[in-house]
N, C-alpha and C positions, 0 to 999 in steps of 0.2 A: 803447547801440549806435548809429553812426554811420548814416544814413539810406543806401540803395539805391535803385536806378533798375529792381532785377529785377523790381519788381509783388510780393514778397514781404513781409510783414510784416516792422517794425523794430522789435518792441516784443519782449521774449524771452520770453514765454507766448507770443504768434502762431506767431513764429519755431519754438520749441520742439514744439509741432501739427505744426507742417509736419515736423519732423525725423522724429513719429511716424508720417506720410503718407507720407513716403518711405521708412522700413522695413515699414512694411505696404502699399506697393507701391498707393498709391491717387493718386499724383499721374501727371500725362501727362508726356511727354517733356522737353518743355521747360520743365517746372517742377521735374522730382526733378535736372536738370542745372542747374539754377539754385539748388539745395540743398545740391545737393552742393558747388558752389562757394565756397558760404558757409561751409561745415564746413570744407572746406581749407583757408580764410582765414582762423579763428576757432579758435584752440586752444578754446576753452570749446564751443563747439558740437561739436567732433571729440569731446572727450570726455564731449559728452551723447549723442551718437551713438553712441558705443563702449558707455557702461552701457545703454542701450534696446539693443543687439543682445545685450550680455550677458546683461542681466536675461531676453530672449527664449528665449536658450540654455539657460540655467541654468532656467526653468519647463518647457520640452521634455524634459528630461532626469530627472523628477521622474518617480520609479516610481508606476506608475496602478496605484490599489491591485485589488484582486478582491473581487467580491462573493463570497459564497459561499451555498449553498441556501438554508440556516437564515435567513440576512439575507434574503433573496426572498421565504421563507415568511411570513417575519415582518412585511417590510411589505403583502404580500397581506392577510394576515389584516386589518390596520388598514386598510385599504380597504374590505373587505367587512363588517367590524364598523359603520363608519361607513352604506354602504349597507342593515344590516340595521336602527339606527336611525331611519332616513329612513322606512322601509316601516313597520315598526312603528307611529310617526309618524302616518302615513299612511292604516294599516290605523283605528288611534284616531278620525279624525275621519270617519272613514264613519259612514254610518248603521245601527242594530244591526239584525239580521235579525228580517222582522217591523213594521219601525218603517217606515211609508209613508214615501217618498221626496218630500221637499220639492219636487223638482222636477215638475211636473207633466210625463205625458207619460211619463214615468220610471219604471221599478218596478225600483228596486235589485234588486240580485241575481237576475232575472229566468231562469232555466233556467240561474244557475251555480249550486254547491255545490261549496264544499271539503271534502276529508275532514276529520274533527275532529281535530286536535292538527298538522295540515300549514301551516306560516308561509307566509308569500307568496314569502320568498326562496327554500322549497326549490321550491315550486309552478313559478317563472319566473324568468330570470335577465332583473336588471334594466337599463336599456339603461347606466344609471349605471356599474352593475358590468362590462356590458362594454366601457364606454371607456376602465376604468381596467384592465380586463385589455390595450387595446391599448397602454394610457400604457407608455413607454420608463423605467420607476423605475430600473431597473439603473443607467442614465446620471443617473439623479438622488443615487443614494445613492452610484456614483464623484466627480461633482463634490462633494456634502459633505463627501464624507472627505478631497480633494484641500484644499477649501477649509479644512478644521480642520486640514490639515497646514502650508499657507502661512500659517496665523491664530497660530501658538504656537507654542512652544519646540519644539515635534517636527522642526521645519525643521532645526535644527541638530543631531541625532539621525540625520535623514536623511544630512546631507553625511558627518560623523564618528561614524557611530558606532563607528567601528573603532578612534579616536582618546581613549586616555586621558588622553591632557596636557592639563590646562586651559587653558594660554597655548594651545597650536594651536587648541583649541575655540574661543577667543576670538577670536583673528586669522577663523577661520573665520567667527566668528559677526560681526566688524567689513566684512570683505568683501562680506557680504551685505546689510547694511545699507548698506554706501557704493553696491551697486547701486543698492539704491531709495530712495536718495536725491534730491535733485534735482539735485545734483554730488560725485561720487565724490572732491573733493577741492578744501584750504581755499585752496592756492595755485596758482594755474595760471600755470604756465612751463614751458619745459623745455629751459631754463638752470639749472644746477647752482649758478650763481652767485648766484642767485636762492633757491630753494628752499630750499640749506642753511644762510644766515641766517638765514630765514625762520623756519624748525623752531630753528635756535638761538638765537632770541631771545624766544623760546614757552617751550621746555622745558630749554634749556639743552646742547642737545645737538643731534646732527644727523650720521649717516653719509653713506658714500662715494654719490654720486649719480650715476655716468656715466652719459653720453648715449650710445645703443646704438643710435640711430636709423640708424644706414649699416648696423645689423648687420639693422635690423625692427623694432628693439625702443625707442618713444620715450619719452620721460621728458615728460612731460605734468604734473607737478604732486608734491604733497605733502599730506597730510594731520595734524592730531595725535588717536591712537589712546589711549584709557584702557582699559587691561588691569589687573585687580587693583588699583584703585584708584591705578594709576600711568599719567602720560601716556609715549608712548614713538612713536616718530617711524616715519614710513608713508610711501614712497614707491610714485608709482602710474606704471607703464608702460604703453604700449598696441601690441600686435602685433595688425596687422588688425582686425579687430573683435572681438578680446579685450583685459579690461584685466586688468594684474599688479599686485596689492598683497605689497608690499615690507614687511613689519613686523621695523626692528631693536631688537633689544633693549641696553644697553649690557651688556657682561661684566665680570665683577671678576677672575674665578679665569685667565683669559687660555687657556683650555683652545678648545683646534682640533677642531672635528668635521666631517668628512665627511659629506656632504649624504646624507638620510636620508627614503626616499618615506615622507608621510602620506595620501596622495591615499585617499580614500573619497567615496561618495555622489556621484559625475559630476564632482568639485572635484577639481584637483592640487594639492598642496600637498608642498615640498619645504624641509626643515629642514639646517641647517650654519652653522658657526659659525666665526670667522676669527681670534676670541681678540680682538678689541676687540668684537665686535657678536655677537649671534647671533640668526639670519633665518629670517624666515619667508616664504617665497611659496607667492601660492594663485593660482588662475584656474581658468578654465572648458575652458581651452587640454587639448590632449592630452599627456600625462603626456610625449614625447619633444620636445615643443617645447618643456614650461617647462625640462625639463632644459638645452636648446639655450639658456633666456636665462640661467640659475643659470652656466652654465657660463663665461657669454660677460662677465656682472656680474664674476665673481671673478677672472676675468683683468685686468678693469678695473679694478676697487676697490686691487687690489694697490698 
């Protein structure tokens, strides 16, 4: 990256921080306007800018599981289990009743008595047990389960579960990884004349790529996608701070299908086919915008 006179990092780890400071809203005036500048200037920054607001979207939108009683009860229990060990413990290293107290001064157990067969835990609640009665677990045992859902296949469960086709589940499951990627794509132009070279000198192939940007909709790049153990070519657009992955397939049978909603899980995803290609788009966008680019692509591609 060429050096700057803004007082901003030029190195693209620095640079890339700062982008994260400017979507979480932690830099002053004059430095998220000095970021943003850079982003404008910079197809590769706009569209690391674009996956950081995605990837933001796309975790917001993620169903907060529910606890329910039984799970409450159940990690009570293992808290007070653990506190009755401790007292027990505890109870062990006193001196037995009877037995002079080492410490001078001292006479154990002096005017108390417990009933016989009465533990100390039912006797007093321990200050242990009630910090763990005020501890917040609820929000401990939601972010675990949050967490084992963004940790494993269950993520893609989440967006499609409604979706039987395994190419869709896969475009689905490639989209979410070019989010948290470090860039959501291997070519960055958005020139047409560029890109679909690009892709066809990769994989042999390469669809129609208009640039939509007068429409909102810019052509930022290209990627190459392995579905089923085939590579198959991925174009990526960006509307405001959403990006659209383009996944086309080539067709043999030359069959036309009218564009057909798979959207599930907060993801749109809208399927159609033109008899040389058959596409796939997905994004985080609401289901009447991706229509709006579906619509605006196939008028172009024509």
């Amino acid at each position: 990256m060429t050096g700057h006179d803004d007082g901003l990092p030029n190195d693209p780890e620095g640079i890339r921080l700062m982008i994260h400071a400017l979507v979480d809203s932690e830099l002053d005036a004059a430095a998220a306007l000095a970021v943003e500048r850079r982003i404008a200037a910079d197809p590769r920054l706009a569209a690391e800018h674009a996956r950081i607001l995605a990837l933001r979207d796309a975790i917001s939108r993620l169903p907060r599981p529910e606890v329910g009683d039984a799970f409450r009860t159940r990690i009570a229990s293992i808290g007070m289990a653990g506190t009755d060990q401790q007292q027990d413990h505890a109870e062990a290293a006193q001196p037995q009743r009877g037995t002079p107290s080492k410490l001078p001064g001292l006479i154990a157990g002096a005017g108390q008595r417990r009933e016989a067969g009465t533990r100390p835990s039912q006797a007093r609640t321990s200050p242990r047990a009630r910090r763990f009665g005020s501890f917040d677990w609820r929000a401990m045992a939601a972010s675990i389960m949050i967490s084992a859902v963004l940790a494993s296949g269950a993520t893609q469960w989440v967006m499609f579960n409604g979706a039987g086709d395994g190419f869709a589940a896969a475009v689905a499951s490639g989209h979410r990884r070019s989010l948290l990627a470090a860039s959501p794509i291997d070519i960055v132009s958005s020139d047409r004349h560029t890109v679909k070279p690009w892709l066809d000198a990769r994989i042999g192939v390469s669809p129609p790529a208009p640039d939509l940007a007068q429409d909102g909709f810019a052509l930022i790049g290209g990627r190459v996608e392995v579905i089923s153990g085939r590579p198959v070519p991925a174009l990526v657009y960006r509307h405001r701070e959403h990006l659209i992955t383009l996944v086309a397939e080539p067709q043999q049978d030359g069959k036309i299908i009218q564009p057909d909603d798979l959207s599930s899980g907060g993801f749109s995803m809208v399927h159609w086919s033109d008899g040389a290609f058959s596409y796939w788009a997905i994004s985080d966008m609401e289901r009447p915008e991706l229509d709006d680019f579906v619509a605006r692509f196939r008028k172009a591609a024509v």
